[in-house]
C-alpha positions as CSV (number, residue, x, y, z in Angstrom):
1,X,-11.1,-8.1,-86.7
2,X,-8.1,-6.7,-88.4
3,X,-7.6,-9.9,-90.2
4,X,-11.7,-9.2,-91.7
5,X,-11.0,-5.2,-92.4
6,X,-7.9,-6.2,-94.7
7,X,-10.0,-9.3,-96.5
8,X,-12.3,-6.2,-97.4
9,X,-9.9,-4.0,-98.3
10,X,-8.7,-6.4,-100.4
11,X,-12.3,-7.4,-101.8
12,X,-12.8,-3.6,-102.2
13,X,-9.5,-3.3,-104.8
14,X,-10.4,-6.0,-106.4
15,X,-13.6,-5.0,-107.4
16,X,-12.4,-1.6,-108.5
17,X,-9.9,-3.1,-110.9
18,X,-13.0,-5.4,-112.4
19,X,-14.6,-2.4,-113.1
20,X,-11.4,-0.8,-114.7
21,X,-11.2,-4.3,-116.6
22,X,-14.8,-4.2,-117.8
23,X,-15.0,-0.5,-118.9
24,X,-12.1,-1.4,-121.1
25,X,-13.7,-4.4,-122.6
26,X,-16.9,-2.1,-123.4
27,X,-14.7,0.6,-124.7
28,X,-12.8,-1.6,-126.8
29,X,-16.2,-3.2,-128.3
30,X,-17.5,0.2,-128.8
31,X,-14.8,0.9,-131.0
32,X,-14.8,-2.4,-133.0
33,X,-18.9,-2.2,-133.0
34,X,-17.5,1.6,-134.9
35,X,-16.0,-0.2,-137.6
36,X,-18.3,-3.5,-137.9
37,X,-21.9,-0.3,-138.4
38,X,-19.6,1.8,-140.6
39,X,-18.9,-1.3,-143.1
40,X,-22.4,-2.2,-142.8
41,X,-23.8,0.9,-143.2
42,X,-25.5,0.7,-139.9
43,X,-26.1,4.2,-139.5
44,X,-29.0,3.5,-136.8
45,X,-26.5,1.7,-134.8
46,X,-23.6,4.0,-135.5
47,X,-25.1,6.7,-134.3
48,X,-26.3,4.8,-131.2
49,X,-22.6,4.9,-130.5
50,X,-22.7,9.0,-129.9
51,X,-23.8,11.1,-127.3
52,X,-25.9,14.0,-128.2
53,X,-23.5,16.5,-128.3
54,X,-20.3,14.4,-129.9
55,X,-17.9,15.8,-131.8
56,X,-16.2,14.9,-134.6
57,X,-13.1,16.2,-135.6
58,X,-10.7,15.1,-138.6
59,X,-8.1,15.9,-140.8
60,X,-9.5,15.4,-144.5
61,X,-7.1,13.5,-146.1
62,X,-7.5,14.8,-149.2
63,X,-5.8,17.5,-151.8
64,X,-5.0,20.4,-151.5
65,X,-4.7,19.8,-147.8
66,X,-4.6,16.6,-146.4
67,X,-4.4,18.1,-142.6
68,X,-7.3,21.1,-143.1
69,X,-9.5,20.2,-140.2
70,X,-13.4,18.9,-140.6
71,X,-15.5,19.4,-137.8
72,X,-19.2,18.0,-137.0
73,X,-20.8,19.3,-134.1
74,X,-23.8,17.4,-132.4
75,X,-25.5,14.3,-133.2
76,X,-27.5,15.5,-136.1
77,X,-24.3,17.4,-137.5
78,X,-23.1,13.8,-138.0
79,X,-26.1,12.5,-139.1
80,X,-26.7,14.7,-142.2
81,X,-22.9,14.3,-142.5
82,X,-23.2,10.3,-143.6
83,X,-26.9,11.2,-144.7
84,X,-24.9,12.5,-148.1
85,X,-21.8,10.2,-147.7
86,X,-19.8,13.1,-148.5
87,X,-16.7,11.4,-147.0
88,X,-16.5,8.6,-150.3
89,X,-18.6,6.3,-148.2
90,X,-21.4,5.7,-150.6
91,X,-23.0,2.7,-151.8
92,X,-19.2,1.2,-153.1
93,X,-18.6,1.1,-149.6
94,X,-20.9,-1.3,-147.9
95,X,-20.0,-4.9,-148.0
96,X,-16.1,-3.8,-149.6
97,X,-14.7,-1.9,-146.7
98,X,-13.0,-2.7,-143.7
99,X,-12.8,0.0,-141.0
100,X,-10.3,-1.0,-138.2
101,X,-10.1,0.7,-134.7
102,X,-7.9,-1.5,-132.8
103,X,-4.5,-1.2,-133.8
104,X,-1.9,0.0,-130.6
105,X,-4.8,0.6,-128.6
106,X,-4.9,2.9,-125.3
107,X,-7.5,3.2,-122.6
108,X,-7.1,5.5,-119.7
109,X,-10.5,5.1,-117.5
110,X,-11.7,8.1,-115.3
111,X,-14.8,7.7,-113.7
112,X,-17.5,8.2,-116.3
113,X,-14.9,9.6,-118.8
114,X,-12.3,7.8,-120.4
115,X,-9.7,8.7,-123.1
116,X,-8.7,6.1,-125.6
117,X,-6.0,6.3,-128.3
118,X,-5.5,4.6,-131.7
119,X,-4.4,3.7,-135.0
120,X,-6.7,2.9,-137.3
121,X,-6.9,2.1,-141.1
122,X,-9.9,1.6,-144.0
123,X,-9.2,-0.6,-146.4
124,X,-11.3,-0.8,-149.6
125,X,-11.7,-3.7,-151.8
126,X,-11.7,-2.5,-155.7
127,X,-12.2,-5.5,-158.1
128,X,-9.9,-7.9,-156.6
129,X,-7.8,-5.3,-155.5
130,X,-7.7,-4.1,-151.7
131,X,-6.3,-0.6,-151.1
132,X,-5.4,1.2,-147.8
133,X,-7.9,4.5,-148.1
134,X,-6.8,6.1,-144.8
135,X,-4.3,5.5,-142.6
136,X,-4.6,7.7,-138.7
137,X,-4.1,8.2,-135.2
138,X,-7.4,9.1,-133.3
139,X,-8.2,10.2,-130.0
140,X,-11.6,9.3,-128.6
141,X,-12.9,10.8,-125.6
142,X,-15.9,8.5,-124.1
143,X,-18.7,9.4,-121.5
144,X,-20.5,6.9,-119.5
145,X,-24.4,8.1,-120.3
146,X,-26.9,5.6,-118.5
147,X,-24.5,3.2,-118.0
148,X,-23.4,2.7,-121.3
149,X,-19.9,4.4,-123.0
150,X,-20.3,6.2,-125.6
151,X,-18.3,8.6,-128.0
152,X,-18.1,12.2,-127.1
153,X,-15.5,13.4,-129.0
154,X,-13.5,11.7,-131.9
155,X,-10.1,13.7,-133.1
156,X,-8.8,11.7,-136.2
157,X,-5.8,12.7,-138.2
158,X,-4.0,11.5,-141.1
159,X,-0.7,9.9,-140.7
160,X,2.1,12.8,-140.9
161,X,-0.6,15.9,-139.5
162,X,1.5,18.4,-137.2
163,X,-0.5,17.4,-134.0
164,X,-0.3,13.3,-134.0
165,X,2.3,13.9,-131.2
166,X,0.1,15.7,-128.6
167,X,-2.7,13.2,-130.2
168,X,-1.0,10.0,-129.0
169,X,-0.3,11.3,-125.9
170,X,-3.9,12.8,-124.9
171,X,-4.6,9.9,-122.5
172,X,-1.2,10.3,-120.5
């Protein structure tokens, strides 16, 4: 009998470390699906990647202030946010860009939450030319809604930003 309760116990970790295993997978798919709708301009399918109340939060990358702080708050927020590309994505974008997510990637699974951290880079192809447009560390906090993960809250700063510290260590 004790020889069957420690076969389950067994059985019981190891399906608890699949599930780890496979919310990590679908995290880390999320996040390349991110890049893949954002090139395409997929917006239907990017914002399928949200939850209703996400948040995103990033430094601008631009002058005078490359670390002042953007913020959109709630799904349609974002969506009126790419609805006038304000962020240089227009048209010159789709088909000549390459948004990448999973560079010294981090997942830390909790439950139905999960915190992953990144690097990420766009790179833009100009002529023949390709250019590096944005180079960042991110910190994406997931939810599990229906089953599925998606992004609650993405914090995105440019390389150098006072905070990329406490950024890369969110998920500790």
């Amino acid at each position: 009998m004790s020889h069957d309760r420690s076969l389950a116990d067994r059985i019981e970790a190891l399906e608890a470390r699949l599930a780890v295993l496979e919310d990590e997978k679908a995290i880390r798919e999320l996040l390349a699906r991110y890049g893949y709708y954002a090139d395409a301009q997929l917006d239907d399918e990017y914002f399928g990647l949200f939850t209703e109340d996400c948040v995103m939060d990033v430094s601008t990358d631009r002058e005078p202030d490359p670390y002042a702080i953007v913020r959109w708050e709630g799904l349609a927020e974002m969506k009126n946010f790419l609805s006038v590309r304000s962020a240089a994505h227009g048209d010159g974008f789709v088909g000549r860009s390459l948004h990448m997510q999973g560079n010294n990637q981090s997942i830390t699974v909790r439950g139905d939450a999960a915190v992953a951290n990144n690097y990420s880079f766009i790179l833009h192809q100009d002529g023949l030319d390709i250019r590096l447009v944005s180079a960042s560390i991110n910190e994406w906090h997931l939810r599990r809604v229906d089953g599925r993960w998606q992004v609650a809250e993405r914090k995105r700063r440019m390389v150098g930003a006072p905070d990329t510290a406490r950024i890369l260590r969110a998920s500790e």
